[in-house]
DRENGU-177547 format. One record per residue (C-alpha): residue in three letters; chain; x, z, y. Coordinates in steps of 0.02 Angstrom, whole numbers, m for minus. Example, Ala and Ser with C-alpha at 12.3 -4.5 7.8 and 13.67 -1.06 7.14 Angstrom:
BEGIN
   rest   kette     east       up    north
    ALA       A      615      390     m225
    SER       A      684      357      m53
***
This chain:
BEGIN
   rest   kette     east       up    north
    UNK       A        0        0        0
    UNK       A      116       37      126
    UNK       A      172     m151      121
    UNK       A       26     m193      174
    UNK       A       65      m93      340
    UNK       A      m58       38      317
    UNK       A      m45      228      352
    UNK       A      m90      294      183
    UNK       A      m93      468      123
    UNK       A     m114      508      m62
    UNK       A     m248      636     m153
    UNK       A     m197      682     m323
    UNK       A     m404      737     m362
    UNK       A     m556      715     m256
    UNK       A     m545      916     m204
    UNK       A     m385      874     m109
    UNK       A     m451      715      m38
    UNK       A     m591      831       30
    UNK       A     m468      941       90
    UNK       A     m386      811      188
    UNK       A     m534      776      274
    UNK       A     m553      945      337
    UNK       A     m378      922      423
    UNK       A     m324      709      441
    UNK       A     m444      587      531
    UNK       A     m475      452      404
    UNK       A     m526      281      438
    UNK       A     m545      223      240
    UNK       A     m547      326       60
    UNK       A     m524      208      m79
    UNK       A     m562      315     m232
    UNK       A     m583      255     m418
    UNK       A     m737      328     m527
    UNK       A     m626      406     m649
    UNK       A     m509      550     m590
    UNK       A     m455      727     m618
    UNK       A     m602      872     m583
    UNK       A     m718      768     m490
    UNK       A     m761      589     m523
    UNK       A     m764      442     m369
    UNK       A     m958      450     m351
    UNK       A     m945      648     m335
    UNK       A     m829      637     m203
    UNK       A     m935      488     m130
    UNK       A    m1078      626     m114
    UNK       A     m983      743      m28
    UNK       A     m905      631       96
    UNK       A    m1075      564      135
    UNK       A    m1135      756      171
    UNK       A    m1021      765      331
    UNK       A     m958      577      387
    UNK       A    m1065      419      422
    UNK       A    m1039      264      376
    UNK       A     m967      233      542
    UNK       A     m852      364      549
    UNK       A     m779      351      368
    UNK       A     m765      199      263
    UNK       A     m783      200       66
    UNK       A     m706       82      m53
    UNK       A     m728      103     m232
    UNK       A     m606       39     m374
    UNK       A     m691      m28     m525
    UNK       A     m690     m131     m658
    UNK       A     m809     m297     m700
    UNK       A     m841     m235     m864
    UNK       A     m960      m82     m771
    UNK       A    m1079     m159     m671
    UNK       A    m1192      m10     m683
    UNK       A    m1053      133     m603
    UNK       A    m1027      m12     m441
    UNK       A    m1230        0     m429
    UNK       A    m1196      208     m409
    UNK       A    m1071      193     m293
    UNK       A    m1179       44     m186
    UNK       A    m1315      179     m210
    UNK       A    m1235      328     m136
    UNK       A    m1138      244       17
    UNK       A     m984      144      m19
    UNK       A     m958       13      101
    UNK       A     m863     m112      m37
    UNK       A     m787     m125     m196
    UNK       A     m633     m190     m282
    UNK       A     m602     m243     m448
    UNK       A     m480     m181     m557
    UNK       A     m335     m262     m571
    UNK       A     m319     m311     m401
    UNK       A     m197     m435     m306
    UNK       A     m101     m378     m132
    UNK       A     m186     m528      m26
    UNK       A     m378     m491     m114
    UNK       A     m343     m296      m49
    UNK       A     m278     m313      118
    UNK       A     m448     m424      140
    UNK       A     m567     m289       82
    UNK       A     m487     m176      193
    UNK       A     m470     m281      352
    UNK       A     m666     m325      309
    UNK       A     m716     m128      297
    UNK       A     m617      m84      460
    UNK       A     m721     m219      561
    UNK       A     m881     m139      474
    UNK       A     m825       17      497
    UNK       A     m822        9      680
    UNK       A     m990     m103      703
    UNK       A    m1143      m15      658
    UNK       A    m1231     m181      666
    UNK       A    m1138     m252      530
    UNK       A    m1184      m83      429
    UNK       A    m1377     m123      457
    UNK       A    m1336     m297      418
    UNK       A    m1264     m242      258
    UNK       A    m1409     m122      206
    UNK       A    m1518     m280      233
    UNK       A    m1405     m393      103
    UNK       A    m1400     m250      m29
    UNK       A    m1605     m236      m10
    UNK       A    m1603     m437      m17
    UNK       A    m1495     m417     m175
    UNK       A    m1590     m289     m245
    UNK       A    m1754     m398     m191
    UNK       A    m1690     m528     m278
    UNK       A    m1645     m447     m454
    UNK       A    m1802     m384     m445
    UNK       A    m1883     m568     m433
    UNK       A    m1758     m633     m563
    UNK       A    m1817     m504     m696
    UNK       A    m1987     m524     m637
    UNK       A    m1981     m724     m655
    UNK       A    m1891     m710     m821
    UNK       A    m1984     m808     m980
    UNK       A    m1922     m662    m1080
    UNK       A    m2006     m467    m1099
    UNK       A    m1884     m368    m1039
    UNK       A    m1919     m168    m1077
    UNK       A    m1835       m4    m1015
    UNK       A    m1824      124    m1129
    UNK       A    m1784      299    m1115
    UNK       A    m1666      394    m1207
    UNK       A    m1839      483    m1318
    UNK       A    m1878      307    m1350
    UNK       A    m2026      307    m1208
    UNK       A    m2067      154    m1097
    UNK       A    m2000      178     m911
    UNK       A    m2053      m10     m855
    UNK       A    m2079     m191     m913
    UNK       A    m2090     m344     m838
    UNK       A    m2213     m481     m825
    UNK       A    m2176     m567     m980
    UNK       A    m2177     m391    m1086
    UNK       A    m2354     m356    m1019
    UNK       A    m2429     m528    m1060
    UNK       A    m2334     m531    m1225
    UNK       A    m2374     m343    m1269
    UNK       A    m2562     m375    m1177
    UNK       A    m2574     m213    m1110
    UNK       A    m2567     m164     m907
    UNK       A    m2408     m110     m865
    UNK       A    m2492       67     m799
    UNK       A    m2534       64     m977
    UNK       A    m2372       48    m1065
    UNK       A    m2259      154     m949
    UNK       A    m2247      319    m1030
    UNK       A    m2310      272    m1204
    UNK       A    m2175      280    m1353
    UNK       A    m2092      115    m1399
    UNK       A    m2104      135    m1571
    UNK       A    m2301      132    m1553
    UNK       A    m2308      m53    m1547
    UNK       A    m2241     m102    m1702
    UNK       A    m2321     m141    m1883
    UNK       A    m2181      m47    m1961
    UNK       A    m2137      130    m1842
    UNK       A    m1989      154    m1970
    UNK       A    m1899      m32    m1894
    UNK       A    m1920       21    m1730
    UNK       A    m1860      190    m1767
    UNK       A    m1718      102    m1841
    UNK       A    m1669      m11    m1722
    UNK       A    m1686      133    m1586
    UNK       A    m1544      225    m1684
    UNK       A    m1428       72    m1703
    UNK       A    m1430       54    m1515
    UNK       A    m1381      206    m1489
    UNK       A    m1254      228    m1597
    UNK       A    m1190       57    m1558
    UNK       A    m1218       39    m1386
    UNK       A    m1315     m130    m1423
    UNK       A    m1384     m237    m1554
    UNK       A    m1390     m426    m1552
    UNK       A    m1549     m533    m1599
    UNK       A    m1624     m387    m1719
    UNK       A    m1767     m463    m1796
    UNK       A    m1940     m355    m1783
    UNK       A    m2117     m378    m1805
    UNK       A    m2233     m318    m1672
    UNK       A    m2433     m308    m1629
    UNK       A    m2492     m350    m1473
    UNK       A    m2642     m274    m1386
    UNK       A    m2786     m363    m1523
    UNK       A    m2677     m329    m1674
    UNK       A    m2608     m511    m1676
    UNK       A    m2440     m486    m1765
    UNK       A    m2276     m593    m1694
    UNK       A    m2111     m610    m1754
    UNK       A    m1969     m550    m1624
    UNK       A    m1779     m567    m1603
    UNK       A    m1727     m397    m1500
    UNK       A    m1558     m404    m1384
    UNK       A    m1520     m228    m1313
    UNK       A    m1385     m106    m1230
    UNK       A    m1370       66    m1171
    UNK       A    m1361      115     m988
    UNK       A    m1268      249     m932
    UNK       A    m1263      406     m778
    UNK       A    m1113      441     m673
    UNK       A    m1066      548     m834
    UNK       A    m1059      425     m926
    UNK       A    m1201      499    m1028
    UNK       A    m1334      402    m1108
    UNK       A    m1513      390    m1012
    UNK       A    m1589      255    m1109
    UNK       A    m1594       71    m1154
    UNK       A    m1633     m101    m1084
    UNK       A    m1688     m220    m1200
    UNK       A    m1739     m404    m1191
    UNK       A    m1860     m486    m1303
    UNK       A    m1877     m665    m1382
    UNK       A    m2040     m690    m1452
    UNK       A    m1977     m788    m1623
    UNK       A    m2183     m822    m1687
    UNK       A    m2189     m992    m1642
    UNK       A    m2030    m1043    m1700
    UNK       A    m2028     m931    m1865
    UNK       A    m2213    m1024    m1892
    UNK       A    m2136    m1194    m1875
    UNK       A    m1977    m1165    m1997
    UNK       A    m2099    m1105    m2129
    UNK       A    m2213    m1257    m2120
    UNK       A    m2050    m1361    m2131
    UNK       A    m1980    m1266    m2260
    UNK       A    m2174    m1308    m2365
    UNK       A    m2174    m1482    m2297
    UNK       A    m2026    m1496    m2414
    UNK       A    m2082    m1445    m2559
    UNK       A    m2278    m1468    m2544
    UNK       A    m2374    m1620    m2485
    UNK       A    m2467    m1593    m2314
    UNK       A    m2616    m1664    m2364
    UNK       A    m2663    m1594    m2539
    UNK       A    m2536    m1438    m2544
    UNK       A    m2478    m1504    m2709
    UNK       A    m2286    m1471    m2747
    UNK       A    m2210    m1638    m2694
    UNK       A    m2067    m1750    m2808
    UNK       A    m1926    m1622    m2747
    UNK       A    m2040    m1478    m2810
    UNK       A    m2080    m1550    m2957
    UNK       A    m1896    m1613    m2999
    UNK       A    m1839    m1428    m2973
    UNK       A    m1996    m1340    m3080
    UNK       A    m1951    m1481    m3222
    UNK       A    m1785    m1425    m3228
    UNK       A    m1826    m1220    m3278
    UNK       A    m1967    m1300    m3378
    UNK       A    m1859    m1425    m3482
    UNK       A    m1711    m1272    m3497
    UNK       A    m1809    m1175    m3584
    UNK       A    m1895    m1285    m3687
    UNK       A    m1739    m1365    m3748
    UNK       A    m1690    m1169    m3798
    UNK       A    m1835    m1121    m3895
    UNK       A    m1890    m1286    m3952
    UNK       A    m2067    m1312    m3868
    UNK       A    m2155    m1459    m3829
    UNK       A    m2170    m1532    m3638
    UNK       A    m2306    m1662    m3579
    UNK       A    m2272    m1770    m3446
    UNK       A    m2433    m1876    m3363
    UNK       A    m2414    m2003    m3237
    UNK       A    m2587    m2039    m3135
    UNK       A    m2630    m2192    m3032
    UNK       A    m2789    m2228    m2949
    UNK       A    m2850    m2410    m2978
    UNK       A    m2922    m2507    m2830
    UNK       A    m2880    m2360    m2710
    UNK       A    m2802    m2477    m2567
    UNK       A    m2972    m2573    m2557
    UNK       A    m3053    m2406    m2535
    UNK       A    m2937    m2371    m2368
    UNK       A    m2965    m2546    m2313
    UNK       A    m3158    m2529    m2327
    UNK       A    m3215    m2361    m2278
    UNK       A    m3030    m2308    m2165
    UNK       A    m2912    m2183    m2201
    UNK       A    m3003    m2038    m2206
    UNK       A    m3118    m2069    m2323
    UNK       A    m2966    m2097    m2435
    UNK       A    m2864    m1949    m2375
    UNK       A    m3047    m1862    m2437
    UNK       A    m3034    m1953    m2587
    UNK       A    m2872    m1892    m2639
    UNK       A    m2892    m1731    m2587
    UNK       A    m3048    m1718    m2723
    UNK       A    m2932    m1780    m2859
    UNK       A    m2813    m1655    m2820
    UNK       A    m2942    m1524    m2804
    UNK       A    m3022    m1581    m2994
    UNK       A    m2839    m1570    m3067
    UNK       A    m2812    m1406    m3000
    UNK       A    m2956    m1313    m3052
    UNK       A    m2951    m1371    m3222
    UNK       A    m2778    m1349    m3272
    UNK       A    m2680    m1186    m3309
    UNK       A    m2580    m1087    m3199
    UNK       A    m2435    m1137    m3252
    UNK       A    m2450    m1325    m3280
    UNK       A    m2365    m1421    m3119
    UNK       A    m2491    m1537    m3027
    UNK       A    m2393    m1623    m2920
    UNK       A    m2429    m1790    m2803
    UNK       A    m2247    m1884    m2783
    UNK       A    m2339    m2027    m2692
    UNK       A    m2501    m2119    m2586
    UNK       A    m2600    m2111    m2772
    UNK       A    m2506    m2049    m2881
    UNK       A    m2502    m1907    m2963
    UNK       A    m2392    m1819    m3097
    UNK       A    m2437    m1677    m3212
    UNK       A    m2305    m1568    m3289
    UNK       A    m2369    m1465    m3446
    UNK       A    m2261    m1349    m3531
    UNK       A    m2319    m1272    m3696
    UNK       A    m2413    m1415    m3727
    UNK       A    m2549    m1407    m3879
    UNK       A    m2654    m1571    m3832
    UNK       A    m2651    m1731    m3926
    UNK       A    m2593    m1887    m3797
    UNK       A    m2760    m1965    m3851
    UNK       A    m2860    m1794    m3793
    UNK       A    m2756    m1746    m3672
    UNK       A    m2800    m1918    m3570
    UNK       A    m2993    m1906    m3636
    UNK       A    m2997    m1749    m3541
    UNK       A    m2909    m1816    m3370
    UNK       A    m3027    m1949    m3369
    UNK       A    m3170    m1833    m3397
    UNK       A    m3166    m1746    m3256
    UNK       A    m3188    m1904    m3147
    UNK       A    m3349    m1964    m3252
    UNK       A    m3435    m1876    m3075
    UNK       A    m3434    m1987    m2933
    UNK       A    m3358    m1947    m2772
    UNK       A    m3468    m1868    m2632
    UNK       A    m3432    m1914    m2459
    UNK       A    m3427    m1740    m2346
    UNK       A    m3581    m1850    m2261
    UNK       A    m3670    m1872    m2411
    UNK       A    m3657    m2058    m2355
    UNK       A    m3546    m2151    m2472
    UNK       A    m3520    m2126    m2682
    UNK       A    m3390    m2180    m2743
    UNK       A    m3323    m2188    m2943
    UNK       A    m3150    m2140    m2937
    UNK       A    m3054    m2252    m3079
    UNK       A    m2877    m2225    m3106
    UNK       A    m2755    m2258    m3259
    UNK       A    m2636    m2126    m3357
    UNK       A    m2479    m2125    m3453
    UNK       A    m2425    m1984    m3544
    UNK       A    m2242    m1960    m3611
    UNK       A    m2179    m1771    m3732
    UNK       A    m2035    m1688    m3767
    UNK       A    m1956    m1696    m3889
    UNK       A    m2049    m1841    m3974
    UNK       A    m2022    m1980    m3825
    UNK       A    m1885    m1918    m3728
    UNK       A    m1753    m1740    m3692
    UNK       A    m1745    m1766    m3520
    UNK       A    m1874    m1757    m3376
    UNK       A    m1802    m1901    m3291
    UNK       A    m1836    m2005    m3468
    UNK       A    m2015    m1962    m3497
    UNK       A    m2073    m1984    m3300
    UNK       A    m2002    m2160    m3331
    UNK       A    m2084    m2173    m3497
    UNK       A    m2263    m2112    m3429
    UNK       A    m2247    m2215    m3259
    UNK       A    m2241    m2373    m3384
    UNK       A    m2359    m2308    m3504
    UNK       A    m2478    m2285    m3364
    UNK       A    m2434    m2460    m3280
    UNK       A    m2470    m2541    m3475
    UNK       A    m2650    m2451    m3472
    UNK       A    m2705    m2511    m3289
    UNK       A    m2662    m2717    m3344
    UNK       A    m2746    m2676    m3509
    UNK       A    m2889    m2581    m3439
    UNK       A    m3058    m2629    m3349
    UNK       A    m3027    m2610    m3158
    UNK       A    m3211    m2626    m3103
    UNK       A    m3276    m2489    m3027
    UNK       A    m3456    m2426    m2982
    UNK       A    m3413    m2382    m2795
    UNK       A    m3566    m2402    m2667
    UNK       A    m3631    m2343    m2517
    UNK       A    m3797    m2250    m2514
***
């Protein structure tokens, strides 16, 4: 400092610095937060009982990493602030910049407006923000929330303040649990959660939280912003079905059915049991789309899936690996090719019923039907097998159907 051609005398604790006062006029007291017996914002407090702004300056040494103990000193009358480390030319402008303040009480009331206009702004920014952000006390009780908290939570924010964080979740134990970790931790990083909202509607959430701190360095409770995941957790799940189920019927699609055929055919191949394999197609099905649209034949599909499912077991795999075609996979298999096709066929001998009750229609289709171990030992083999069985049946087959229009 004294390079910097300043008259400088040295404090070894705040209590001395204080004691100096009583005896030294002083212009400027640049104090850090930490020191021995009384910390910089203590000292701050007790400079502030005797000397104005005007009469003594305040500069506090800190550190980027604590935003929160430069908002204390701000708070309880420091003119300015350095951070730590600091470079010769960066301090001698701080100081020439306090001594002009110092002396111009103007420029102090112009600097109480900026902090307000600072602290206006945060205010607006965490207002503004898309995100709930939530201040929690220490006992885990709401102090405030923003805008986005109280429409995402649904509740007024009179309402919340005061009530116990915990209170809003489906599972008290996570949020008990997550409470801890912060903490302990000092923060947690997108913690996943699943909260209720004011009518019980349950949403998925990703939780980002710290600590904040007093002047004694003592924790008073945590700040926590919220990412409402519910949308986005929906979405993954319907693309994780829309790979393995087809949208339209909620049959398992070809990827589905490759995987199921592959536990299916393991153990069979172990214990010796016998597999079916059926390949559907429906005859004349395009005409149907061309003459009544696409919906009728989305409807039309969606019955054949429908009269599959509800007569087959459990465990039998009907899947639909194209526009009209289907694919049955039937482990433990007891019927008789002959009986087991009598019995698909069967349960189209009713016609289909428009949802209108305007149009009838016969749905035809032809089958092929492949087993282990008697046509084939590997999936792959029979689906060929059945796809060309079932191709042999629709040129040998009659192809007229009884579809009309009532």
């Amino acid at each position: 400092m004294t390079s910097l051609m300043f008259n400088t005398i040295e404090a070894k604790d705040g209590v001395e610095a204080l004691e100096i006062l009583d005896k030294e006029k002083i212009d400027i007291i640049i104090a850090d937060y930490i020191m021995p017996n009384m910390n910089g914002i203590e000292l701050l407090i007790e400079v502030r009982k005797k000397h104005k702004k005007e009469e003594i300056a305040f500069i506090a040494e800190t550190s980027k990493a604590n935003p929160e103990i430069l908002t204390r000193f701000l708070k309880y009358g420091a003119d300015s602030f350095i951070y730590k480390p600091f470079v010769e030319d960066e301090f001698k402008a701080i100081i020439n910049k306090v001594m002009d303040y110092k002396f111009t009480l103007e420029e102090n009331k112009q600097k109480q407006k900026e902090i307000k206009k600072i602290n206006q702004h945060t205010t607006t920014l965490i207002e503004v923000c898309i995100d709930p952000l939530i201040t929690i006390t220490k006992n885990g009780i709401i102090q405030d929330v923003n805008n986005a908290g109280i429409k995402m939570i649904g509740y007024a924010k009179e309402t919340l303040i005061g009530t116990k964080f915990s209170s809003y979740f489906e599972n008290q134990n996570d949020a008990n649990e997550i409470y801890t970790k912060i903490l302990q931790d000092g923060e947690v990083l997108n913690y996943p959660l699943h909260f209720k909202d004011k009518h019980g509607r349950l949403k998925q959430i990703h939780c980002n939280a710290t600590t904040y701190k007093n002047e004694k360095n003592e924790i008073e409770g945590i700040f926590m912003s919220v990412r409402d995941m519910t949308e986005i957790m929906n979405l993954k799940t319907k693309l994780e079905k829309l790979a393995l189920y087809d949208e339209l019927t909620n049959l398992p699609n070809r990827r589905l059915l490759n995987e199921m055929a592959k536990k299916y055919f393991s153990h069979s191949l172990r214990v010796g049991e016998k597999i079916s394999v059926v390949f559907i197609d429906l005859n004349k099905f395009k005409p149907i789309n061309d003459s009544y649209g696409h919906n009728t034949g989305d409807e039309v599909i969606k019955e054949v899936a429908l009269r599959l499912s509800n007569n087959f077991r459990q465990e039998d795999i009907i899947s639909r690996i194209g526009g009209d075609e289907f694919v049955i996979l039937i482990p433990k298999s007891t019927d008789e090719k002959d009986d087991l096709k009598a019995k698909i066929l069967k349960l189209f001998d009713e016609p289909f019923i428009s949802p209108d009750n305007s149009l009838s229609l016969q749905i035809l289709m032809s089958v092929g039907i492949a087993t282990y171990p008697e046509d084939g030992k590997t999936f792959k083999d029979l689906l060929l097998l059945a796809d060309k069985l079932m191709y042999e049946n629709k040129e040998n087959g009659s192809l007229n159907d009884s579809s009309h229009q009532r």
